[in-house]
ROLUMLUM-734961 format. One record per residue (C-alpha): residue in three letters; residue number from 1; x, y negated, z. Coordinates in pm, 1 decimal. Example, Ala and Ser with C-alpha at 12.3 -4.5 7.8 and 13.67 -1.06 7.14 Angstrom:
BEGIN
node baza ALA, kelum 1, xx 1230.0, yy 450.0, zz 780.0
node baza SER, kelum 2, xx 1367.0, yy 106.0, zz 714.0
//
This chain:
BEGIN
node baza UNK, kelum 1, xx -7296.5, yy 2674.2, zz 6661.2
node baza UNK, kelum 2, xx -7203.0, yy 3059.6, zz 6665.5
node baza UNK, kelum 3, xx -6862.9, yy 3200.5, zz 6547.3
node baza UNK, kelum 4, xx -7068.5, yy 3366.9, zz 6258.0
node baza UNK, kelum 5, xx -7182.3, yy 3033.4, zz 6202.3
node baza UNK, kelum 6, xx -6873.4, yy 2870.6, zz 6195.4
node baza UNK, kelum 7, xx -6731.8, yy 3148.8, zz 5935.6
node baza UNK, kelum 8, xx -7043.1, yy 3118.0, zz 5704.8
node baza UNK, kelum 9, xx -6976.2, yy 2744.0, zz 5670.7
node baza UNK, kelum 10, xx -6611.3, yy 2869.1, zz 5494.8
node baza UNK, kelum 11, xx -6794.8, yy 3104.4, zz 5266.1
node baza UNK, kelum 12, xx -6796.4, yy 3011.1, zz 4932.6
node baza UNK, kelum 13, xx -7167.1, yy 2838.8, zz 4846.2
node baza UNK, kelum 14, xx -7161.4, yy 3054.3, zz 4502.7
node baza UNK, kelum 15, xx -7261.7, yy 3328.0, zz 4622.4
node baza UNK, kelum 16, xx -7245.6, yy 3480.6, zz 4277.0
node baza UNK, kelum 17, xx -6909.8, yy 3666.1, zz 4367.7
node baza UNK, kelum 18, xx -7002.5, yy 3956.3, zz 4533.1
node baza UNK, kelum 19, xx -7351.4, yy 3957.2, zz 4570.8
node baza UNK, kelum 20, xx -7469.1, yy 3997.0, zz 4213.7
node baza UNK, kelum 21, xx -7209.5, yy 4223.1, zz 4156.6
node baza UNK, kelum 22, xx -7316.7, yy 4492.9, zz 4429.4
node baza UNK, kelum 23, xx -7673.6, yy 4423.7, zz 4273.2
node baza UNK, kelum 24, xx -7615.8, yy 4537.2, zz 3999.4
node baza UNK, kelum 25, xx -7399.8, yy 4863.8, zz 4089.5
node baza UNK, kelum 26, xx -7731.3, yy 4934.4, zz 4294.5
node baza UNK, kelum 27, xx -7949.8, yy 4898.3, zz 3968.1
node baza UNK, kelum 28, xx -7716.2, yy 5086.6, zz 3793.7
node baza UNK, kelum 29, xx -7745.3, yy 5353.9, zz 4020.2
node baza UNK, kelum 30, xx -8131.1, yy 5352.7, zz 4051.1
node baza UNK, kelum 31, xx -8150.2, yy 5340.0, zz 3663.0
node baza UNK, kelum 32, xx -7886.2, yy 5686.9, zz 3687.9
node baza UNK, kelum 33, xx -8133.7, yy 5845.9, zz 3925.5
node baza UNK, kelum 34, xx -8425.1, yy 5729.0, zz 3681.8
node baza UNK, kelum 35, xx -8269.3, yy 5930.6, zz 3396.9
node baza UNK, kelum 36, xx -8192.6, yy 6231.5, zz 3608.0
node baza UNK, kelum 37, xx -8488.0, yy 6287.7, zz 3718.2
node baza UNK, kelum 38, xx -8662.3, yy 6241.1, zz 3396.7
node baza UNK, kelum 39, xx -8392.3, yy 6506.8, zz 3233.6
node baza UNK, kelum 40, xx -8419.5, yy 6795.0, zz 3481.1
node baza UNK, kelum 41, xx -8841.3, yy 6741.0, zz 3384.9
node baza UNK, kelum 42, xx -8824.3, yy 6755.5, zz 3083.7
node baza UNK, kelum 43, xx -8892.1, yy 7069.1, zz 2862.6
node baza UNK, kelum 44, xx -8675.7, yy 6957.5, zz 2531.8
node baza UNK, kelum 45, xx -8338.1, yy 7043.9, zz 2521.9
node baza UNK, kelum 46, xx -8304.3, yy 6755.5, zz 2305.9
node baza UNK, kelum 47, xx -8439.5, yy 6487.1, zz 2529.6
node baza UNK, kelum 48, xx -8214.4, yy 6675.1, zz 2840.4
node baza UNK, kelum 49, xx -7920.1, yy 6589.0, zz 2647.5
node baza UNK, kelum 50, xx -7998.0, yy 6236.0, zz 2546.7
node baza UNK, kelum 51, xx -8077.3, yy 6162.9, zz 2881.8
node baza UNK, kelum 52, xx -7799.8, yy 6323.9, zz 3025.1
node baza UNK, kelum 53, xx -7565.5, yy 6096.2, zz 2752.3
node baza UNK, kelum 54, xx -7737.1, yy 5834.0, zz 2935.8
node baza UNK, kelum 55, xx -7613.3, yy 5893.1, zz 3228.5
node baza UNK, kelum 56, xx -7271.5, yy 5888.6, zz 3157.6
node baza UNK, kelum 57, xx -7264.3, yy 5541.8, zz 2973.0
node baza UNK, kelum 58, xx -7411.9, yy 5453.2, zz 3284.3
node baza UNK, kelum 59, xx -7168.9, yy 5555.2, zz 3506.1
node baza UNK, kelum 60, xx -6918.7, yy 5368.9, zz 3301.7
node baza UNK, kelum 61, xx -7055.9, yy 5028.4, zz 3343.5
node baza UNK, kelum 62, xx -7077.6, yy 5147.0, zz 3653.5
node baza UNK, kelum 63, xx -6720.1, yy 5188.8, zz 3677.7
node baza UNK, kelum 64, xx -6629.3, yy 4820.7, zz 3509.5
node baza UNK, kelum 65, xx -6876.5, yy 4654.8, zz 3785.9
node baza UNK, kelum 66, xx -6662.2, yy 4834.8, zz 4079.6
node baza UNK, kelum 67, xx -6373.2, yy 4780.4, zz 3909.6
node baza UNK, kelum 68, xx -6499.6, yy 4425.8, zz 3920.4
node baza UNK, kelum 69, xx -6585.2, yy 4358.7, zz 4273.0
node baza UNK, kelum 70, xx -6213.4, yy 4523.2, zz 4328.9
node baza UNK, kelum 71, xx -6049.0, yy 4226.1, zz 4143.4
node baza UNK, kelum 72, xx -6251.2, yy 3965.5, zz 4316.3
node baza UNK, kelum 73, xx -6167.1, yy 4101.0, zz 4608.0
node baza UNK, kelum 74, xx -5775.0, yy 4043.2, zz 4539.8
node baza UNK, kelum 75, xx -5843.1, yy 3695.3, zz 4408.0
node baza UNK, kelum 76, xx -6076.6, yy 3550.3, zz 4677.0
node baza UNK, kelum 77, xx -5958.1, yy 3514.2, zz 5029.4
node baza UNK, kelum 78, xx -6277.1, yy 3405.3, zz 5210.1
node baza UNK, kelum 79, xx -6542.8, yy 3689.5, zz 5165.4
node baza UNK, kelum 80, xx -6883.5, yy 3679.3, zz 5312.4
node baza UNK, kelum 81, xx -6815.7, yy 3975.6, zz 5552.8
node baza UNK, kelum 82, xx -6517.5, yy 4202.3, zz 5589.8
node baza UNK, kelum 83, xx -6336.1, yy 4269.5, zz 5317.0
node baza UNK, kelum 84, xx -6308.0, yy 4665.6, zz 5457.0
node baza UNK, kelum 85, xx -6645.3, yy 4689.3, zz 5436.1
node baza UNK, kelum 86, xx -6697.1, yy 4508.2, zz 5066.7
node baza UNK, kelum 87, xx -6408.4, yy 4809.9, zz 4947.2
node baza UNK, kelum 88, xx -6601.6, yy 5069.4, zz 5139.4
node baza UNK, kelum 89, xx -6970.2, yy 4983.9, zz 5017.5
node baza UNK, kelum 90, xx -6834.3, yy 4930.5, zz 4638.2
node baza UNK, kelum 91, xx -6621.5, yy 5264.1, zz 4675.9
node baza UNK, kelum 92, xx -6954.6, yy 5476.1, zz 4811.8
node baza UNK, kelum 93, xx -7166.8, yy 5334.2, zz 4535.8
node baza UNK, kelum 94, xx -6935.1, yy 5362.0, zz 4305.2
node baza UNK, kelum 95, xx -6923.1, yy 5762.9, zz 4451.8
node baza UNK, kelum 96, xx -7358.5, yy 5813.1, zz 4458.8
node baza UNK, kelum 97, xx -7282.8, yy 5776.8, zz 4056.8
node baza UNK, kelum 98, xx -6989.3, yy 5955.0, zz 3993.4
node baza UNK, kelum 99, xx -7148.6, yy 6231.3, zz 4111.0
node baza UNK, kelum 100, xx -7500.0, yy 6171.8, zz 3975.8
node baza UNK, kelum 101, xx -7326.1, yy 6211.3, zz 3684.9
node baza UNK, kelum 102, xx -7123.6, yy 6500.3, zz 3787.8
node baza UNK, kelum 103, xx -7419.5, yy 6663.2, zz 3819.6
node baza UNK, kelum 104, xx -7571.7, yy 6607.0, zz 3436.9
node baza UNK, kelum 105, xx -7267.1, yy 6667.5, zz 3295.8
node baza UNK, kelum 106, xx -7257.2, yy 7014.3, zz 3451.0
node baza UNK, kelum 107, xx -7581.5, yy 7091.5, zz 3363.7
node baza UNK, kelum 108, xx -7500.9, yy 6985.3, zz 3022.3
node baza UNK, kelum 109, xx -7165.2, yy 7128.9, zz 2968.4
node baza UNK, kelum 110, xx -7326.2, yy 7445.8, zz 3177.9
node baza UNK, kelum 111, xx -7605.1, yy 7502.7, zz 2900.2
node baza UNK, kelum 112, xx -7833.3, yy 7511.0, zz 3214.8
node baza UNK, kelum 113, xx -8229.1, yy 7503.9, zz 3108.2
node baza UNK, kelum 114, xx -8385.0, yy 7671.6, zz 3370.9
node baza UNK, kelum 115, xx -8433.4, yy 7392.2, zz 3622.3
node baza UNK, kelum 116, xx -8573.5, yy 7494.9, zz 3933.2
node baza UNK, kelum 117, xx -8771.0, yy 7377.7, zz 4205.0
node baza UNK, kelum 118, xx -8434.8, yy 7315.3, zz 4447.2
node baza UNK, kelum 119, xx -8272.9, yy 7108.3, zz 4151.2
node baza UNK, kelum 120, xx -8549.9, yy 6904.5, zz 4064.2
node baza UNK, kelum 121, xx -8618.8, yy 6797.7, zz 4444.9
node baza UNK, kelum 122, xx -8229.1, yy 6716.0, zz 4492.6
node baza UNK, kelum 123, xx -8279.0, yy 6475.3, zz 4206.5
node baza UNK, kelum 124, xx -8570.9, yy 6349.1, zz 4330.4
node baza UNK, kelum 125, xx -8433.4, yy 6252.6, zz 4724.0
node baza UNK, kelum 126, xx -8123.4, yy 6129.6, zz 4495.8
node baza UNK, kelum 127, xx -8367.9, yy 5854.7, zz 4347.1
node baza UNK, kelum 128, xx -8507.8, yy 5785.3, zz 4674.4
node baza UNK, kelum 129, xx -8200.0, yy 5761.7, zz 4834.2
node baza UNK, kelum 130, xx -8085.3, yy 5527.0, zz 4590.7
node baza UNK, kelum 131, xx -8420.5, yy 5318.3, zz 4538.8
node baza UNK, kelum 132, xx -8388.1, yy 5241.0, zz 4919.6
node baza UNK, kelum 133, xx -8011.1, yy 5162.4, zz 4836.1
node baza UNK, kelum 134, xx -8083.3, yy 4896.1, zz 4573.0
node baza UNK, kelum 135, xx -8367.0, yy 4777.4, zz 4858.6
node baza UNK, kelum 136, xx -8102.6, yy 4691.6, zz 5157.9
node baza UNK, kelum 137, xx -7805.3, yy 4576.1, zz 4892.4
node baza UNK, kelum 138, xx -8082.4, yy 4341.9, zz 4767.8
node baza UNK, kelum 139, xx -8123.6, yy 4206.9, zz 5164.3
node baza UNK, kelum 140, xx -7711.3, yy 4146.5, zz 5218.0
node baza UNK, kelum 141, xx -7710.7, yy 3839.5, zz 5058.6
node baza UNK, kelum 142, xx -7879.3, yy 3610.5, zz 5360.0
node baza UNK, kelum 143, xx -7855.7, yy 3897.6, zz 5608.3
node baza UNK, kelum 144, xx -8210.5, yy 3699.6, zz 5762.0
node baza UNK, kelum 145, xx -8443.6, yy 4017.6, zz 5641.3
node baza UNK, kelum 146, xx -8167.8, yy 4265.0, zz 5852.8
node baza UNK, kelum 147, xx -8523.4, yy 4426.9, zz 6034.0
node baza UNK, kelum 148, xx -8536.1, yy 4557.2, zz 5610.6
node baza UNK, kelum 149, xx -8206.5, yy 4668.5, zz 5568.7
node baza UNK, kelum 150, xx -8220.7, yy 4885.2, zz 5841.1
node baza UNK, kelum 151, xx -8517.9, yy 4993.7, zz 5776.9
node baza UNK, kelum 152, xx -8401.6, yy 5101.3, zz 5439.8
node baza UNK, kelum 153, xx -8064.0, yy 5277.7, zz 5576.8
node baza UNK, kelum 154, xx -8287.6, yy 5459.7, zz 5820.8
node baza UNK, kelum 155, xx -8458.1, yy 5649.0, zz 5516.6
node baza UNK, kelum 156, xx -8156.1, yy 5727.0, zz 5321.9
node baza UNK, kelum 157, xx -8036.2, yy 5878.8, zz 5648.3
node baza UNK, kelum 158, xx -8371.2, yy 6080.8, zz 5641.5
node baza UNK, kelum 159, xx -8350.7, yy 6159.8, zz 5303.6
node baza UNK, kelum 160, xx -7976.8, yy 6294.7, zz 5346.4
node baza UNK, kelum 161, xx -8121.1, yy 6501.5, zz 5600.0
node baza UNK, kelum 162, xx -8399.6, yy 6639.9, zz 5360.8
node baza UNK, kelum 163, xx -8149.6, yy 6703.5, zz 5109.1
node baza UNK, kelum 164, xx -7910.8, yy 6959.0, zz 5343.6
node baza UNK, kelum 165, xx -8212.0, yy 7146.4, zz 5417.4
node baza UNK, kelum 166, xx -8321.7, yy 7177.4, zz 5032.4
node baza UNK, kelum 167, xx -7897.6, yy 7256.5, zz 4957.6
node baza UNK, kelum 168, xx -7887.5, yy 7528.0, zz 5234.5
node baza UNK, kelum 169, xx -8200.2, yy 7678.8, zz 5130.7
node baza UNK, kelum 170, xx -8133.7, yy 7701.2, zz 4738.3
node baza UNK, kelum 171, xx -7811.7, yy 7831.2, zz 4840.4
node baza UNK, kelum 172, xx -7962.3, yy 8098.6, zz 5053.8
node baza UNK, kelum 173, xx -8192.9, yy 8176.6, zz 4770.0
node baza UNK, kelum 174, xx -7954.7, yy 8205.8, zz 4515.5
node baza UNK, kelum 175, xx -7727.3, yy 8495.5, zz 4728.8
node baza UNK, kelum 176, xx -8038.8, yy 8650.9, zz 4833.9
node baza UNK, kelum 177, xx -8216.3, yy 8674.3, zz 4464.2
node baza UNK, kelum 178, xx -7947.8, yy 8609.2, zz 4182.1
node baza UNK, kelum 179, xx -7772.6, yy 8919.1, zz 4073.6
node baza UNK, kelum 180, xx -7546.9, yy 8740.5, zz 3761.4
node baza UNK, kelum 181, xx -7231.0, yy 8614.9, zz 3937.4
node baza UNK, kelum 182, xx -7133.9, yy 8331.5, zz 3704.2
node baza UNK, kelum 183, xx -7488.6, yy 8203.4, zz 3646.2
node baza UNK, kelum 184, xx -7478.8, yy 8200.0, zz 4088.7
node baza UNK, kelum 185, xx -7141.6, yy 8005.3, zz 4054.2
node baza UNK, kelum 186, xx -7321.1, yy 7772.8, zz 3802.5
node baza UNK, kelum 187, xx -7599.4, yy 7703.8, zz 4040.3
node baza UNK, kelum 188, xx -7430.0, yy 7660.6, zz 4327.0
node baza UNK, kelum 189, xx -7202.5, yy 7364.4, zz 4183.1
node baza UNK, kelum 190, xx -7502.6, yy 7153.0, zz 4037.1
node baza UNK, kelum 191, xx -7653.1, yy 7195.5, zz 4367.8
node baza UNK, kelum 192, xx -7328.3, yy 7131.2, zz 4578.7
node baza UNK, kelum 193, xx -7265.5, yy 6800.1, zz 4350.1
node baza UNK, kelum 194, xx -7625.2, yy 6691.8, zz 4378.0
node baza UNK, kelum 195, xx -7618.6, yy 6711.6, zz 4704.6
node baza UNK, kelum 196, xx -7283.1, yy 6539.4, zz 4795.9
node baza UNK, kelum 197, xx -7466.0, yy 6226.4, zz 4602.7
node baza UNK, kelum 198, xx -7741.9, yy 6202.0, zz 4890.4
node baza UNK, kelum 199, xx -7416.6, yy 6196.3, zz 5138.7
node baza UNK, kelum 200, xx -7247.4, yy 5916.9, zz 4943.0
node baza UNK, kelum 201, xx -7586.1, yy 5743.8, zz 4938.3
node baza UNK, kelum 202, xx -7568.7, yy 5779.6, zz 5319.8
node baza UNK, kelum 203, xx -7223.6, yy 5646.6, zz 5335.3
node baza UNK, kelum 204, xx -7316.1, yy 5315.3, zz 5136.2
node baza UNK, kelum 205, xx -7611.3, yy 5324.7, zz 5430.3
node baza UNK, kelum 206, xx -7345.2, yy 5340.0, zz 5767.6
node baza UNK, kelum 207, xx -7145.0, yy 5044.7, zz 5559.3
node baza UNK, kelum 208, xx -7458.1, yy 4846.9, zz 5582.9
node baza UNK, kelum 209, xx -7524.3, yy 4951.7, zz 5910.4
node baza UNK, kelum 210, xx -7150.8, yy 4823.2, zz 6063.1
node baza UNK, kelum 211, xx -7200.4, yy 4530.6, zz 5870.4
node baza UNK, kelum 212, xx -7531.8, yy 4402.3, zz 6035.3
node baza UNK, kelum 213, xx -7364.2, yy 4503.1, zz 6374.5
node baza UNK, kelum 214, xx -7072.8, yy 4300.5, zz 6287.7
node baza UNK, kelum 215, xx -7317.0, yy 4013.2, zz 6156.6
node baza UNK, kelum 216, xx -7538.4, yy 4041.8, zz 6457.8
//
Protein backbone atom coordinates (compact mmCIF):
# COMPACT_ATOMS: atom_id res chain seq x y z
CA UNK A 1 0.00 0.00 0.00
CA UNK A 2 1.35 3.60 -0.95
CA UNK A 3 1.82 6.48 1.59
CA UNK A 4 -1.07 8.26 -0.37
CA UNK A 5 -2.83 5.22 0.27
CA UNK A 6 -2.25 4.97 3.71
CA UNK A 7 -3.39 8.83 4.19
CA UNK A 8 -6.62 8.33 2.09
CA UNK A 9 -7.66 5.51 4.44
CA UNK A 10 -7.67 8.56 7.39
CA UNK A 11 -9.76 10.77 5.18
CA UNK A 12 -13.02 11.24 6.26
CA UNK A 13 -15.52 8.77 4.01
CA UNK A 14 -18.05 11.93 3.76
CA UNK A 15 -16.61 13.45 1.40
CA UNK A 16 -19.28 16.12 1.54
CA UNK A 17 -16.83 18.56 3.43
CA UNK A 18 -14.90 20.07 0.97
CA UNK A 19 -15.76 18.68 -2.14
CA UNK A 20 -19.29 19.95 -2.62
CA UNK A 21 -18.33 23.03 -1.29
CA UNK A 22 -15.54 23.91 -3.99
CA UNK A 23 -18.35 22.63 -6.46
CA UNK A 24 -20.33 24.84 -5.93
CA UNK A 25 -17.94 28.06 -5.72
CA UNK A 26 -17.04 26.69 -9.33
CA UNK A 27 -20.84 26.84 -10.41
CA UNK A 28 -21.12 29.94 -8.89
CA UNK A 29 -18.49 31.26 -10.81
CA UNK A 30 -19.54 29.74 -14.22
CA UNK A 31 -23.14 31.04 -13.55
CA UNK A 32 -21.11 34.85 -12.89
CA UNK A 33 -19.41 34.41 -16.24
CA UNK A 34 -22.91 33.29 -17.74
CA UNK A 35 -24.43 36.65 -16.74
CA UNK A 36 -21.49 38.69 -17.87
CA UNK A 37 -21.36 37.69 -20.91
CA UNK A 38 -24.98 37.89 -21.56
CA UNK A 39 -24.84 41.74 -20.10
CA UNK A 40 -21.96 43.16 -22.15
CA UNK A 41 -24.42 41.55 -25.37
CA UNK A 42 -27.04 42.88 -24.68
CA UNK A 43 -28.46 46.14 -26.26
CA UNK A 44 -30.99 47.23 -23.21
CA UNK A 45 -29.70 49.22 -20.66
CA UNK A 46 -32.28 47.70 -18.62
CA UNK A 47 -31.42 44.08 -19.01
CA UNK A 48 -27.35 45.31 -18.54
CA UNK A 49 -28.30 46.37 -15.21
CA UNK A 50 -30.39 43.46 -14.07
CA UNK A 51 -27.82 41.28 -15.10
CA UNK A 52 -25.16 43.11 -13.71
CA UNK A 53 -27.41 43.05 -10.10
CA UNK A 54 -27.01 39.50 -10.76
CA UNK A 55 -23.79 39.34 -10.54
CA UNK A 56 -23.27 40.80 -7.41
CA UNK A 57 -25.81 38.57 -5.40
CA UNK A 58 -23.73 36.10 -6.90
CA UNK A 59 -20.63 37.00 -5.70
CA UNK A 60 -22.10 37.09 -2.27
CA UNK A 61 -23.07 33.54 -2.00
CA UNK A 62 -20.04 33.29 -3.35
CA UNK A 63 -18.48 34.84 -0.48
CA UNK A 64 -20.64 32.67 2.32
CA UNK A 65 -19.42 29.32 0.38
CA UNK A 66 -15.56 30.50 0.83
CA UNK A 67 -16.25 31.73 3.92
CA UNK A 68 -17.50 28.21 4.42
CA UNK A 69 -14.78 25.99 3.28
CA UNK A 70 -12.57 28.52 5.64
CA UNK A 71 -14.45 27.28 8.79
CA UNK A 72 -14.25 23.68 7.88
CA UNK A 73 -10.98 24.03 7.41
CA UNK A 74 -10.40 25.20 11.21
CA UNK A 75 -12.72 22.50 12.47
CA UNK A 76 -11.47 19.40 10.56
CA UNK A 77 -7.97 18.18 11.05
CA UNK A 78 -7.72 15.41 8.42
CA UNK A 79 -8.30 17.05 4.91
CA UNK A 80 -8.17 15.18 1.70
CA UNK A 81 -5.00 17.03 0.46
CA UNK A 82 -3.06 19.90 1.94
CA UNK A 83 -4.73 22.16 3.75
CA UNK A 84 -2.35 25.10 1.91
CA UNK A 85 -3.63 24.17 -1.08
CA UNK A 86 -7.61 23.84 0.03
CA UNK A 87 -6.92 27.91 1.40
CA UNK A 88 -5.18 28.69 -1.84
CA UNK A 89 -7.77 27.10 -4.40
CA UNK A 90 -10.87 28.58 -2.22
CA UNK A 91 -8.93 32.04 -1.97
CA UNK A 92 -8.31 32.13 -6.10
CA UNK A 93 -11.89 31.21 -6.74
CA UNK A 94 -13.11 33.16 -4.39
CA UNK A 95 -10.71 36.06 -6.41
CA UNK A 96 -12.01 34.89 -10.43
CA UNK A 97 -15.48 36.39 -8.80
CA UNK A 98 -14.58 39.20 -6.94
CA UNK A 99 -13.36 40.53 -9.82
CA UNK A 100 -15.94 39.28 -12.32
CA UNK A 101 -17.87 41.35 -10.41
CA UNK A 102 -15.50 44.14 -10.18
CA UNK A 103 -15.81 44.35 -13.55
CA UNK A 104 -19.93 44.78 -13.85
CA UNK A 105 -20.00 46.92 -11.20
CA UNK A 106 -17.67 49.32 -13.01
CA UNK A 107 -19.38 49.15 -16.00
CA UNK A 108 -22.46 49.83 -14.13
CA UNK A 109 -21.42 52.47 -11.76
CA UNK A 110 -19.26 53.79 -15.02
CA UNK A 111 -22.58 54.33 -17.15
CA UNK A 112 -20.51 52.38 -19.79
CA UNK A 113 -22.85 51.30 -22.98
CA UNK A 114 -20.58 51.17 -25.62
CA UNK A 115 -19.19 47.66 -25.27
CA UNK A 116 -16.60 46.85 -27.58
CA UNK A 117 -15.13 44.11 -29.30
CA UNK A 118 -11.95 43.86 -26.59
CA UNK A 119 -14.60 43.81 -23.65
CA UNK A 120 -16.86 41.41 -24.95
CA UNK A 121 -13.94 38.80 -25.82
CA UNK A 122 -12.38 39.33 -22.16
CA UNK A 123 -15.75 38.18 -20.93
CA UNK A 124 -15.96 35.59 -23.13
CA UNK A 125 -12.18 33.76 -22.29
CA UNK A 126 -13.49 34.70 -18.58
CA UNK A 127 -16.39 32.04 -19.15
CA UNK A 128 -14.09 29.70 -20.70
CA UNK A 129 -11.65 30.00 -18.25
CA UNK A 130 -14.06 29.34 -15.69
CA UNK A 131 -16.22 26.55 -17.55
CA UNK A 132 -12.87 24.56 -17.68
CA UNK A 133 -12.53 25.57 -13.88
CA UNK A 134 -15.84 24.04 -12.77
CA UNK A 135 -14.54 20.92 -15.26
CA UNK A 136 -11.15 20.00 -13.17
CA UNK A 137 -12.82 21.10 -9.54
CA UNK A 138 -15.50 18.58 -10.62
CA UNK A 139 -12.41 15.77 -11.16
CA UNK A 140 -10.67 16.54 -7.42
CA UNK A 141 -12.89 14.53 -5.69
CA UNK A 142 -11.34 10.83 -6.72
CA UNK A 143 -8.28 12.41 -8.32
CA UNK A 144 -8.62 8.87 -10.80
CA UNK A 145 -9.69 11.19 -14.03
CA UNK A 146 -6.20 13.49 -13.19
CA UNK A 147 -5.37 12.90 -17.37
CA UNK A 148 -8.90 15.58 -17.23
CA UNK A 149 -7.86 17.87 -14.79
CA UNK A 150 -4.89 18.63 -16.45
CA UNK A 151 -6.21 18.73 -19.39
CA UNK A 152 -8.58 21.35 -18.20
CA UNK A 153 -5.72 23.54 -16.35
CA UNK A 154 -3.82 23.36 -19.61
CA UNK A 155 -6.66 25.52 -21.34
CA UNK A 156 -7.18 28.01 -18.68
CA UNK A 157 -3.43 28.49 -18.99
CA UNK A 158 -4.13 29.04 -22.80
CA UNK A 159 -6.90 31.07 -22.31
CA UNK A 160 -4.88 33.40 -19.76
CA UNK A 161 -2.56 33.68 -22.47
CA UNK A 162 -5.32 34.76 -25.03
CA UNK A 163 -6.57 37.16 -22.65
CA UNK A 164 -2.97 39.31 -22.21
CA UNK A 165 -2.86 39.54 -25.83
CA UNK A 166 -6.63 40.87 -26.15
CA UNK A 167 -5.64 43.36 -22.68
CA UNK A 168 -2.41 44.65 -24.38
CA UNK A 169 -4.03 45.21 -27.58
CA UNK A 170 -7.29 47.13 -26.32
CA UNK A 171 -4.93 49.01 -24.32
CA UNK A 172 -2.83 49.93 -27.27
CA UNK A 173 -5.98 50.85 -29.06
CA UNK A 174 -7.39 52.92 -26.62
CA UNK A 175 -3.93 55.40 -26.39
CA UNK A 176 -3.65 55.20 -30.01
CA UNK A 177 -7.54 56.17 -30.92
CA UNK A 178 -9.34 57.65 -27.73
CA UNK A 179 -8.91 61.33 -27.40
CA UNK A 180 -11.42 61.81 -24.01
CA UNK A 181 -9.07 61.21 -21.05
CA UNK A 182 -11.57 60.03 -18.45
CA UNK A 183 -13.64 57.88 -20.82
CA UNK A 184 -9.62 56.21 -21.61
CA UNK A 185 -9.27 55.89 -17.73
CA UNK A 186 -12.76 54.22 -17.72
CA UNK A 187 -11.75 51.73 -20.30
CA UNK A 188 -8.69 50.88 -19.20
CA UNK A 189 -9.97 49.72 -15.59
CA UNK A 190 -12.87 47.39 -16.94
CA UNK A 191 -10.29 45.96 -19.10
CA UNK A 192 -7.43 45.78 -16.41
CA UNK A 193 -10.13 44.05 -13.90
CA UNK A 194 -11.40 41.73 -16.58
CA UNK A 195 -8.37 40.68 -17.27
CA UNK A 196 -6.84 40.07 -13.76
CA UNK A 197 -10.02 37.48 -13.53
CA UNK A 198 -8.43 35.19 -16.39
CA UNK A 199 -5.09 35.37 -14.04
CA UNK A 200 -6.99 34.34 -10.91
CA UNK A 201 -8.65 31.66 -13.05
CA UNK A 202 -5.05 30.58 -13.82
CA UNK A 203 -4.06 30.63 -10.26
CA UNK A 204 -7.03 28.23 -9.15
CA UNK A 205 -5.37 26.13 -12.34
CA UNK A 206 -1.37 25.94 -10.78
CA UNK A 207 -3.32 24.93 -7.28
CA UNK A 208 -4.70 22.03 -9.14
CA UNK A 209 -1.70 21.44 -10.85
CA UNK A 210 0.64 21.11 -7.33
CA UNK A 211 -2.03 19.17 -6.04
CA UNK A 212 -2.01 16.26 -8.66
CA UNK A 213 1.89 16.43 -8.35
CA UNK A 214 1.59 16.08 -4.72
CA UNK A 215 -1.18 13.25 -5.27
CA UNK A 216 0.86 11.56 -7.92
Amino acid sequence: MSLNSIFQYFVPKDKKIFFPLFEQAANNVVAMSNCLVEAVNSASPVTREELYKQIDKLENRGDEITHQIYLELGKNFITPFDREDIHSLATAIDDVADNIQGAANRMLLYRIDDLNDHIKKLCELIQQASIDLEKAIKELKDLRNVRNIADSCIRINSVENQADYVFDRAVADLFLYETDAIRLIKYKEILSVLETATDRCEDAANVMESILVKNA
